[in-house]
C-alpha positions as CSV (number, residue, x, y, z in Angstrom):
1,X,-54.6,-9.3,33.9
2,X,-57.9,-9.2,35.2
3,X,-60.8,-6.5,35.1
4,X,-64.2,-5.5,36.6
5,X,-67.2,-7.4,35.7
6,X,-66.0,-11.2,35.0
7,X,-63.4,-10.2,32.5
8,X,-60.2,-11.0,31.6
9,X,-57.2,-10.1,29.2
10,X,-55.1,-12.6,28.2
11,X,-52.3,-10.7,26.4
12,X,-49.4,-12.1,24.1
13,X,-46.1,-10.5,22.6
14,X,-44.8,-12.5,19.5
15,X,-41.5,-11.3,19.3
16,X,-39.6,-12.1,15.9
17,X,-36.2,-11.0,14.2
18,X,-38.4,-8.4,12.5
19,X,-41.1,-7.3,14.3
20,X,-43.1,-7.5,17.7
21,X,-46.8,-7.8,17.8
22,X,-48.7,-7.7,20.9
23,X,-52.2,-9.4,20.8
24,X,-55.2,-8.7,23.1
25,X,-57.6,-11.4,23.5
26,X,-60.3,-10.8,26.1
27,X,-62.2,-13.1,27.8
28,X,-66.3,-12.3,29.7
29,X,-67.6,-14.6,31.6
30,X,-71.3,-15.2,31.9
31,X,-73.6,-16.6,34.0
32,X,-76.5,-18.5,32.3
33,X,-78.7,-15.9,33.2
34,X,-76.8,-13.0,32.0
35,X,-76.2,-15.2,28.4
36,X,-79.4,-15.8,28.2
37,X,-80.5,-12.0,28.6
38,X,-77.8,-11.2,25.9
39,X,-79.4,-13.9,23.2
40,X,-82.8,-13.1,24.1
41,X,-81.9,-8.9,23.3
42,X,-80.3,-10.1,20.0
43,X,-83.6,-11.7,18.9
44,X,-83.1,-15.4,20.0
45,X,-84.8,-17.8,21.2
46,X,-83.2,-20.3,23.9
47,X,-84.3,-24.0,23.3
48,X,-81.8,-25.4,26.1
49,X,-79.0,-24.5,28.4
50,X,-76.1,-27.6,28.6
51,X,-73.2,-27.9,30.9
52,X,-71.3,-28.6,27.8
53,X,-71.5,-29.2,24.2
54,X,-72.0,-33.0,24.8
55,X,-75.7,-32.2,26.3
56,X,-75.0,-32.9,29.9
57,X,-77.4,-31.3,32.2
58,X,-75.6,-28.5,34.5
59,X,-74.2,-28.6,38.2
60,X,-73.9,-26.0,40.7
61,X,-70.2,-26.6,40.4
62,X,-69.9,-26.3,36.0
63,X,-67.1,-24.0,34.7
64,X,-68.8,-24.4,31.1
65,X,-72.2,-23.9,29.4
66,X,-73.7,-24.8,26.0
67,X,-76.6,-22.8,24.9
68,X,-79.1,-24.1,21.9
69,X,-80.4,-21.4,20.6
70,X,-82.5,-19.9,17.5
71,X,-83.1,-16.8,15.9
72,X,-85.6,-16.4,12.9
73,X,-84.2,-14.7,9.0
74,X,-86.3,-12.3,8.5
């Protein structure tokens, strides 16, 4: 299924001889700019933006993005 605003629901029945259970896992999808917004709000502090969790620099055309970031304890 897929919603408004860049998410999605994957949804799963798991059917067994004694029960059914139906799980609802949703997926947002962010631009770096709108995941960067959300860390900043919670108190972080972004030291780099990745394409992935290897360290590559991004493309126009990356699907992922790795986010080093850091929040003080208080």
């Amino acid at each position: 299924m897929k919603y408004s605003a860049r998410i999605t629901l994957e949804q799963t029945t798991v059917i067994t001889d004694d029960d059914v259970e139906t799980y609802n896992i949703w997926h947002q999808y962010f631009t770096e700019e709108q995941l960067v917004q959300e860390l900043e709000e919670a108190g972080f502090s972004i030291e780099h933006c990745y394409e992935d969790v290897k360290g590559r620099e991004q493309s126009l055309n990356s699907k992922t993005i790795a986010v080093i970031a850091r929040r003080e304890l208080e």
